[in-house]
C-alpha positions in Angstrom: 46.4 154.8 100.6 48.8 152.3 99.0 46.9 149.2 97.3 48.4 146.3 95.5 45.9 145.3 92.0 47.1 142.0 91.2 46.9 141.2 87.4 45.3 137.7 86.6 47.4 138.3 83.0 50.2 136.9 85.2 47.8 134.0 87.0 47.7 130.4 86.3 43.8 129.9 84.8 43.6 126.6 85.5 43.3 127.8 89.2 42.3 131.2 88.8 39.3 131.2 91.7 42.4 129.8 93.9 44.5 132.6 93.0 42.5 135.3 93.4 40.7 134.3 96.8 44.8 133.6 98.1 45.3 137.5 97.1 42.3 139.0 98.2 42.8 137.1 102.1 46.5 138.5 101.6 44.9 142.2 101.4 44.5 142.9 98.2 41.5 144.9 97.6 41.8 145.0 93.9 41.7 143.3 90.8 43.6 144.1 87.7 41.5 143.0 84.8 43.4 143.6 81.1 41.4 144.0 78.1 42.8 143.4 74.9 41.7 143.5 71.2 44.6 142.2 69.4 44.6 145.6 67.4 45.8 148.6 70.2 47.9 145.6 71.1 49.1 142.7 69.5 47.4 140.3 71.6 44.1 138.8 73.1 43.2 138.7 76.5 40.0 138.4 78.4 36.4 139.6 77.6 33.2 140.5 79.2 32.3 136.9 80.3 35.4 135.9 82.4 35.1 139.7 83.8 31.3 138.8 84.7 32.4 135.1 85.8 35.3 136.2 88.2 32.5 138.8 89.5 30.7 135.6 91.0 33.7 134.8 93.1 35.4 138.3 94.1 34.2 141.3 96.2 37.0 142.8 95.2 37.2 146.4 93.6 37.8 145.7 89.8 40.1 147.4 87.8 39.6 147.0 84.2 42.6 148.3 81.7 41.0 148.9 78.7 43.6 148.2 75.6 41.2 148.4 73.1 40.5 151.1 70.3 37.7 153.6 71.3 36.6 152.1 74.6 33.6 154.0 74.4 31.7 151.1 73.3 32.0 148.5 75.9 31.3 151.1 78.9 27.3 149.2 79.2 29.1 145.5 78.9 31.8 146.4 81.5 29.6 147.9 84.4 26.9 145.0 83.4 30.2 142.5 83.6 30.8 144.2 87.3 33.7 146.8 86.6 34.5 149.5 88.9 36.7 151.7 87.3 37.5 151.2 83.3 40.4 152.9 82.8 40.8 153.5 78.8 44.3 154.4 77.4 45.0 157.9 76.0 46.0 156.8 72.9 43.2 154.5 72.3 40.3 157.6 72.0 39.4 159.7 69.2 37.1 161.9 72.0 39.0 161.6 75.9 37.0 164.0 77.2 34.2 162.1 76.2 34.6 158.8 77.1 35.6 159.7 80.5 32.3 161.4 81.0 30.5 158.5 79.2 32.2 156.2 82.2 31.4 158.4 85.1 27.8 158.9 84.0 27.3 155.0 84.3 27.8 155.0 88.0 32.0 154.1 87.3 35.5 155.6 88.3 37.4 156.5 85.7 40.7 156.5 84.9 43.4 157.2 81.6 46.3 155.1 80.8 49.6 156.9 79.3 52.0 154.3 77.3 55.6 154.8 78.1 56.7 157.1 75.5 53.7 159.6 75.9 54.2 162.8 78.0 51.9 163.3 80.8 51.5 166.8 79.7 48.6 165.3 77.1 46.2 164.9 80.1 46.2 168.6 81.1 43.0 169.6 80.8 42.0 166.1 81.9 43.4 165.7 85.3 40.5 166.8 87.1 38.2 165.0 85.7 39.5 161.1 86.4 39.9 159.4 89.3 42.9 157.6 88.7 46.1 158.0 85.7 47.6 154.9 85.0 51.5 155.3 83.7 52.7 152.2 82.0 56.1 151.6 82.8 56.7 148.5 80.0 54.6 148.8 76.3 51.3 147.1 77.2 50.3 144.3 75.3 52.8 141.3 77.1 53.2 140.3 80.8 56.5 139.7 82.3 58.3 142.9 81.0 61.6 144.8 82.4 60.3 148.4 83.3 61.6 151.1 81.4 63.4 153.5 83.6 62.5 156.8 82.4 59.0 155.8 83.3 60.1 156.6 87.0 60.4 160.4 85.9 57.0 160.6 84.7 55.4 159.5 87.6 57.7 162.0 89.6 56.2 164.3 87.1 52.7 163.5 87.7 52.6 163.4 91.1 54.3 166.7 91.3 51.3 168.3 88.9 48.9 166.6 91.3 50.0 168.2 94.4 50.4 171.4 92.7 46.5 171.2 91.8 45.6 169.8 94.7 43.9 167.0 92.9 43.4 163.9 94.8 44.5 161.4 92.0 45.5 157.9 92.2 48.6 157.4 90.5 49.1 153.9 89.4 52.0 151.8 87.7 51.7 148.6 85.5 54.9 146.8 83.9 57.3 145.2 85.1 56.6 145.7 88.7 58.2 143.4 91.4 59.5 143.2 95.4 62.9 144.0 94.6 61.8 147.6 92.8 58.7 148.6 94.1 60.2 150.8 96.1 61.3 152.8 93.3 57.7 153.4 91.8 56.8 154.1 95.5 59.1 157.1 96.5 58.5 158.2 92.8 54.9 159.0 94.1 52.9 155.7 93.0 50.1 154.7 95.1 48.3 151.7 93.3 51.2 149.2 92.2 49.7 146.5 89.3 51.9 143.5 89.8 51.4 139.9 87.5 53.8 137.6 87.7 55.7 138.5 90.6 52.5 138.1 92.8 50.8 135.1 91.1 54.1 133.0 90.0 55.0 130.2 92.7 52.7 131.1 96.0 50.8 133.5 95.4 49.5 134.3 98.8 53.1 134.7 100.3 54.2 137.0 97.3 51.2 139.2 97.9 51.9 139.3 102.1 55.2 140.4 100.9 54.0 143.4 99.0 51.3 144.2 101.7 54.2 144.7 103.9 56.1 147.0 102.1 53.1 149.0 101.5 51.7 148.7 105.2 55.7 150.7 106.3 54.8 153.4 103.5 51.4 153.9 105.2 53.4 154.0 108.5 55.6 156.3 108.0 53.3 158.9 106.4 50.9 158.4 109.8 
C-alpha cells in the first residue's frame, strides 16, 4: 500500500483546517505531525494542543515524528492528543527497546526514525518489533531541504532486510520529497512518502492529486 503523509511543517497555519481537509478529499489518509524540542533539533514546532486541536477536524490516521530527547515521556499526552503511531528517532532514546514497547502497550503503532548518516544496521534486533522505520533523507529539524542521495541506498537496504525476514514493515521517507523525485524513493522500496512543501505550497489539493496518481500506477502495476 503506497500512502502520501502530508506534513503541516510545510502548511500555511493561517489556513491549516483548509489545508488539511483539501488533502485528506485528495486521498491522503495520513497526517504528518512533527514534534520538536528545540534540543534533538534546533527548532520548535508543534505540541500536544495543536495535535489534540487538528484531532477535532481530521479523521485522518496521524503520524506523529517525535524529534525530541527520550520520547518516552509524552507517549500518555500523544495517544490523549489523538496520535496513531508516534514514531521516536533512534538517536533520541537512551532504552529503544523500551520505548517501543511503552508505545505499543498504549493501544499505538510504533515506528523508529534513522537520521541520514545512521546505518540501518542499528535497528537489528528492532525490526520486528515496529510497525513502521522512518529513513530521513535530509537532517530533520527544517522543512524545505534537498534530499541527500545516499539516503536512496539505505532504503534499498532496508527494504532488502525486510523481505529477507519477511517482516511486513512500512518503509517511510521524509526530506526533501517532491513530484519530480518520488519516483526515486519509490523504486528504492518506500511505501509511505512524507511530503511538506511540495504538497501544501500554492494548491494544495492539486499537488496532492498529483502524488495520488503516481502512487495509484505503483499500486497498478504491482496488481
Amino acid at each position: 500500500m503506497y500512502i502520501l503523509a502530508p506534513s503541516i511543517l510545510g502548511a500555511d497555519f493561517s489556513r491549516l483546517n483548509q489545508q488539511i481537509k483539501a488533502v485528506a478529499d485528495a486521498g491522503a489518509r495520513y497526517l504528518h505531525l512533527d514534534v520538536m524540542d528545540g534540543t534533538f533539533v534546533p527548532t520548535l514546532s508543534i505540541g500536544m494542543p495543536v495535535i489534540s486541536a487538528i484531532r477535532k477536524c481530521s479523521d485522518q490516521f496521524f503520524d506523529v515524528h517525535m524529534m525530541v530527547m527520550e520520547p518516552w515521556r509524552f507517549i500518555g499526552e500523544l495517544k490523549e492528543a489523538g496520535a496513531d503511531l508516534i514514531c521516536v528517532h533512534q538517536e533520541a532514546c537512551n532504552h529503544l527497546d523500551r520505548t517501543l514497547h511503552q508505545i505499543q502497550n498504549a493501544g499505538l503503532k510504533a515506528g523508529v526514525a534513522l537520521n541520514p548518516a545512521t546505518p540501518v544496521s542499528m535497528l537489528d534486533c528492532v525490526l520486528d518489533q515496529v510497525d513502521m522505520i522512518l529513513i530521513m533523507s535530509v537532517n530533520p529539524g527544517y522543512g524545505s531541504q534537498k534530499f541527500i542521495p545516499y539516503t536512496l541506498n539505505k532504503i534499498r537496504q532496508l527494504r532488502r532486510v525486510l523481505d529477507e525476514r519477511n517482516l511486513k514493515v512500512d518503509i517511510e521517507v521524509d526530506g526533501g520529497v517532491t513530484l519530480s523525485n518520488m519516483r526515486e524513493f519509490l523504486d528504492a522500496g518506500a511505501n509511505v512518502l512524507v511530503s511538506g512543501s511540495a504538497v501544501f505550497k500554492g494548491d494544495a489539493s492539486a499537488n496532492a492529486h498529483k502524488f495520488m496518481e503516481i502512487m495509484r500506477e505503483y499500486e497498478a502495476k504491482e496488481g
